[in-house]
MIPAVEX-708753 format. One line per 10 residues: for each residue x, y, z of N, C-alpha, C. Coordinates in Angstrom, 1 decimal. Each point is the difference from the previous one (the first is absolute). Layout:
% MIPAVEX-708753
X:Y:Z:X:Y:Z:X:Y:Z; ...
This chain:
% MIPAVEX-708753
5.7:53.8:68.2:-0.1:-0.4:1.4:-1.4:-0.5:0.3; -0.2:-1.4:0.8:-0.9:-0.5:0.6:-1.4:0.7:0.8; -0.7:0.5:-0.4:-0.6:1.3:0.7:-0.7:-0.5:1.3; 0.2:-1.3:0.5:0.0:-0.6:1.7:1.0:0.6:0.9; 1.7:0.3:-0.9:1.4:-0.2:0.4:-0.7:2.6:0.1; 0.1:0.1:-1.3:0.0:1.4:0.2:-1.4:0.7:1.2; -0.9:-0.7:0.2:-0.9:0.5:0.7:0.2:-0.6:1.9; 0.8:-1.2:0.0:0.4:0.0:1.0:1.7:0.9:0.6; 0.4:0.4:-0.9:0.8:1.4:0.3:-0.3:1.0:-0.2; -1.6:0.7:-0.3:-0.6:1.1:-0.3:-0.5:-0.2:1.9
-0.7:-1.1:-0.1:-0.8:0.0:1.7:1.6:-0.3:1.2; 0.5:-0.7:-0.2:1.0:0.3:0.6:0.5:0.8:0.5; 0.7:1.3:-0.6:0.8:0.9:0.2:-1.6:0.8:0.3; -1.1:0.4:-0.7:-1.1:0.7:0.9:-0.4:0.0:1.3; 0.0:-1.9:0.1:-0.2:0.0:1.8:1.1:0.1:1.0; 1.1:0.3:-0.5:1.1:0.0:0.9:0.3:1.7:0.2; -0.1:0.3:-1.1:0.4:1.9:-0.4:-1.7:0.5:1.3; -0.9:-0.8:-0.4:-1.2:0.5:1.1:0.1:0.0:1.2; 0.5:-1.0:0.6:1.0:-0.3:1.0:0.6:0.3:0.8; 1.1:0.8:-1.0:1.0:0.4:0.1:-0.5:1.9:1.1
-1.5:0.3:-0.9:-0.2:1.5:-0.1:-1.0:0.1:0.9; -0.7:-1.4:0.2:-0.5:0.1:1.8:0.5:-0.5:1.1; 1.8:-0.4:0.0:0.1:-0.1:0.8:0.9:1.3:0.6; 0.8:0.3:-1.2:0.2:1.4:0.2:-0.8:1.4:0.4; -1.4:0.0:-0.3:-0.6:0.7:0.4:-1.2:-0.3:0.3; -0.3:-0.5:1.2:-1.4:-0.7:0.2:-1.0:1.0:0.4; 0.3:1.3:-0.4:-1.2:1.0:0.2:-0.5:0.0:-1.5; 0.7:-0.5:-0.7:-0.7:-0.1:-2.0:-1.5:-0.7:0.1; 0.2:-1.2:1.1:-1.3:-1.0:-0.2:-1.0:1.0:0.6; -0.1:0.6:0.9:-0.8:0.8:0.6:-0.4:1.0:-1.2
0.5:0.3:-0.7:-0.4:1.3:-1.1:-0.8:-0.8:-1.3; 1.0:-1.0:-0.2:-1.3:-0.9:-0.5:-1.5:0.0:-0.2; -0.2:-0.4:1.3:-1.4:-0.1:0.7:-0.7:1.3:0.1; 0.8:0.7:0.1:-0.6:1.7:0.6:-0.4:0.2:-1.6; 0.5:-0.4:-1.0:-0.2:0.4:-1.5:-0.6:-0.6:-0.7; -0.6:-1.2:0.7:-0.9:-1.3:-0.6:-1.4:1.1:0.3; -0.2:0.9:1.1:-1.4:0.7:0.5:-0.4:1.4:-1.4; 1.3:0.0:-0.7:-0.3:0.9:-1.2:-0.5:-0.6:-1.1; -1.1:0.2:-0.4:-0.6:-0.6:-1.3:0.8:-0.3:-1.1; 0.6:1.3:-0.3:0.9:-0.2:-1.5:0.8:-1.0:0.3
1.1:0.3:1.1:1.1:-1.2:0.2:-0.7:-1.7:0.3; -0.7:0.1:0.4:-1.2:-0.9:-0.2:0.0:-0.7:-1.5; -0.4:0.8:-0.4:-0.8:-0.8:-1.4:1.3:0.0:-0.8; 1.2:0.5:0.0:1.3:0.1:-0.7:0.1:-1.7:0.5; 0.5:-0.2:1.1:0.4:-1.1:0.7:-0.7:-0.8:-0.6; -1.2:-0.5:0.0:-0.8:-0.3:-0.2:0.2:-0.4:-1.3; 0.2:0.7:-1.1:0.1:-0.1:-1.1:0.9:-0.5:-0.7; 1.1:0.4:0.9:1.9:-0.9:-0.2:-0.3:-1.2:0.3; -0.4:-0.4:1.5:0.1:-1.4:0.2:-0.7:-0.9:-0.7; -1.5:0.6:-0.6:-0.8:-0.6:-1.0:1.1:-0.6:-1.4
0.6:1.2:-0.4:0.7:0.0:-1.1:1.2:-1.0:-0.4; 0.7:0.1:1.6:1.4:-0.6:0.3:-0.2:-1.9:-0.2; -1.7:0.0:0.7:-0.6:-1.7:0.0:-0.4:-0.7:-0.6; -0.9:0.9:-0.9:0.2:-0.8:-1.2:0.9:-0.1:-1.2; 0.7:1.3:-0.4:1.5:-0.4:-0.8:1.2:-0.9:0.8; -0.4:-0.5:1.2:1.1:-0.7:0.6:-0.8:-1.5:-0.2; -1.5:0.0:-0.1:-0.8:-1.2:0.1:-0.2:-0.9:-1.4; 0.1:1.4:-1.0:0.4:-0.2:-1.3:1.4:-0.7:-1.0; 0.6:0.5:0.8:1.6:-0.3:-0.5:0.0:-1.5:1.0; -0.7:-0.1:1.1:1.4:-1.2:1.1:-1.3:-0.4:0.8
-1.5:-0.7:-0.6:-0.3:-0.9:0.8:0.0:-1.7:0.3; 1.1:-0.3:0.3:0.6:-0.8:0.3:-0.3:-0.8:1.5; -0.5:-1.1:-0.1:-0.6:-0.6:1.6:0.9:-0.9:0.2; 1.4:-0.1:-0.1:1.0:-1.3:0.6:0.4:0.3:1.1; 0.3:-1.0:0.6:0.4:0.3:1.4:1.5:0.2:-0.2; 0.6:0.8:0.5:1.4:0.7:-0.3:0.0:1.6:-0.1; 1.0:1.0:-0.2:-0.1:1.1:0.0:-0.9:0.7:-1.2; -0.7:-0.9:-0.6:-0.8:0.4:-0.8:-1.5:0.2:0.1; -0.5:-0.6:1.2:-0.6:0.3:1.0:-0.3:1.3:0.4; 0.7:0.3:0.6:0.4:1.3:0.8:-0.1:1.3:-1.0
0.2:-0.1:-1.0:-0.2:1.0:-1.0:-1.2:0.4:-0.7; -0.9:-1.4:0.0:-1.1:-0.1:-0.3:-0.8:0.8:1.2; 0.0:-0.9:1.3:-0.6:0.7:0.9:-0.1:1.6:0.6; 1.2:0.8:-0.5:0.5:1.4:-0.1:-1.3:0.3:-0.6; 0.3:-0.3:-1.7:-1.1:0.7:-0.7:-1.3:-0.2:0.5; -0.4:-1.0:0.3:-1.7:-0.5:0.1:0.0:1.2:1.4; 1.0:0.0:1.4:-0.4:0.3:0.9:0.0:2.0:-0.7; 0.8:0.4:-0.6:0.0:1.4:-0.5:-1.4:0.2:-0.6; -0.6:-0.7:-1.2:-1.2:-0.1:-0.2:-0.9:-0.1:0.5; -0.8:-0.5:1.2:-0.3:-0.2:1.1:0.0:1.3:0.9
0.7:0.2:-0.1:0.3:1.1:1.3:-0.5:1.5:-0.8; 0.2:0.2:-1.3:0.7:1.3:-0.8:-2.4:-0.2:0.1; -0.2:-1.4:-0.4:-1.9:-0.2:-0.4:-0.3:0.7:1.2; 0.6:-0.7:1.2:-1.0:0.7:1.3:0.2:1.3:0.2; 1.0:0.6:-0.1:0.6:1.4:0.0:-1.3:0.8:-0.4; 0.1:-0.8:-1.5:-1.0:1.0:-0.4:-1.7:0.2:0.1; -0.7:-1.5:-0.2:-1.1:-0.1:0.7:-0.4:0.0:1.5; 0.7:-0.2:0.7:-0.2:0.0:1.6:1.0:0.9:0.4; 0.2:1.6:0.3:1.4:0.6:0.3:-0.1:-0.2:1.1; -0.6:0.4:1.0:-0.4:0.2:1.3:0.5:-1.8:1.0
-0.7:-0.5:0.0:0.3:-1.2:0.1:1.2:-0.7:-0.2; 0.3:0.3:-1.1:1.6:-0.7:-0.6:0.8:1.0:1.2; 0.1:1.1:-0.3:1.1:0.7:0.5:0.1:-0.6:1.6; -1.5:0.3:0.8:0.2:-1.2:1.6:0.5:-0.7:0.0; -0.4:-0.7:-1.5:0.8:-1.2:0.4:1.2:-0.5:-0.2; 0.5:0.3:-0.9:1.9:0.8:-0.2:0.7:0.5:1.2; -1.2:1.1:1.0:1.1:0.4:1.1:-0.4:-0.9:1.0; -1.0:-0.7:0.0:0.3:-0.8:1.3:0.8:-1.4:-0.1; 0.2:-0.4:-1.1:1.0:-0.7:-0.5:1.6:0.0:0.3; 0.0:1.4:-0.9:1.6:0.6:0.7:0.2:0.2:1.4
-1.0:-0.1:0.5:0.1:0.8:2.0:0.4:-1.3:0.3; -1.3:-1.3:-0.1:0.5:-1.0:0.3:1.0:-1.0:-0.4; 0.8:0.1:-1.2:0.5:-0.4:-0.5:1.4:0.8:-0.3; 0.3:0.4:-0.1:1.2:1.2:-0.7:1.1:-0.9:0.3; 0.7:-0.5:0.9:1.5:-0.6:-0.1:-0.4:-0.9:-0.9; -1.0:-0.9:-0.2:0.4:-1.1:-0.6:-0.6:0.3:-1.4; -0.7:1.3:-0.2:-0.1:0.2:-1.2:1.1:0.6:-0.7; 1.0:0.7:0.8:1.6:0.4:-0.4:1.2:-1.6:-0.2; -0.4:-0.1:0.5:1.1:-1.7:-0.4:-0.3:-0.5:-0.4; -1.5:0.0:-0.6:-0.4:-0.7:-1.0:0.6:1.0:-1.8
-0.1:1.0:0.7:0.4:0.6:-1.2:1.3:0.2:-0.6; 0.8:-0.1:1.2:1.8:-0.7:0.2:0.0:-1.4:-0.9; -0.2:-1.2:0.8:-0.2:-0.9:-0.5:-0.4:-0.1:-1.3; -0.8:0.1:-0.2:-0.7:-0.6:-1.3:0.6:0.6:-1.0; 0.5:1.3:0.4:0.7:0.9:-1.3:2.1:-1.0:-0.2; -0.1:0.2:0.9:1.5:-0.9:0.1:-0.4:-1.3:-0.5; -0.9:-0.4:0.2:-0.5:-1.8:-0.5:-0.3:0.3:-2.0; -0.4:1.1:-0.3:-0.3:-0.1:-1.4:1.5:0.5:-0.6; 0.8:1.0:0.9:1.1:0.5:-0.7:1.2:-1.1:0.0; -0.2:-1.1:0.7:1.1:-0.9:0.3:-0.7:-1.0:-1.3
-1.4:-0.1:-0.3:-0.1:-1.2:-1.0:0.6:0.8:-1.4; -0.3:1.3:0.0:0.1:0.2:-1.1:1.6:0.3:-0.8; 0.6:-0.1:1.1:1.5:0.4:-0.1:1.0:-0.7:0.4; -0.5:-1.4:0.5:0.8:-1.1:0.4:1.2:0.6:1.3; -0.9:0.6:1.0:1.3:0.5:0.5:0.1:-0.9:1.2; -0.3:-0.8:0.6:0.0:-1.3:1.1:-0.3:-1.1:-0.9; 0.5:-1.0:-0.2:-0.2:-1.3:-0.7:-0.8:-0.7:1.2; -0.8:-0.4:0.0:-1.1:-0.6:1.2:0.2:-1.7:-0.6
């Protein structure tokens, strides 16, 4: 398997299943944040997202414009985010929740979307 085709149905079904568990329970994002103020879960996070960015940046950095894109930019942005996490906690975390405050619907349909947009390339399930 194409590891563009398997990593865009790994992020797929992640952003949709994530989705899926804040829209069903949108007191989860709130506990989130409440657990970003704990050091350990901090530096765990921190450590995943680090982890998750570059084995995703490793396997699939890919700059075409097409859903291959979007996969690339996952990882760089997981990397990114897992770096600040951990050099800047304080800061990052503000700025994550004032993000979500201001942003939250369209950071949820983005996560709808884009997960339906990688699971449809990868599965041919709409012929476009």
């Amino acid at each position: 398997m194409d590891i563009s085709i398997f990593l865009a149905k790994f992020w797929g079904w992640y952003l949709l299943i994530f989705f899926l568990i804040l829209s069903l329970n949108p007191k989860r994002i709130k506990q989130i944040f409440s657990d970003l103020n704990d050091e350990k879960f901090l530096l765990i996070t921190a450590f995943l997202a680090i982890l998750i960015g570059l084995i995703n940046i490793q396997f699939h950095n890919i700059w075409e414009l097409n859903y291959k894109l979007i996969i690339t930019l996952i990882g760089w942005s997981s990397l990114f985010i897992g770096l600040a996490l951990f050099i800047f906690p304080k800061p990052t975390v503000n700025w994550l929740a004032f993000i979500n405050v201001k942003l939250v619907q369209v950071i949820y349909m983005l996560l709808f979307f884009v997960g339906l947009f990688l699971l449809n390339t990868a599965y041919d399930i709409i012929l476009i």
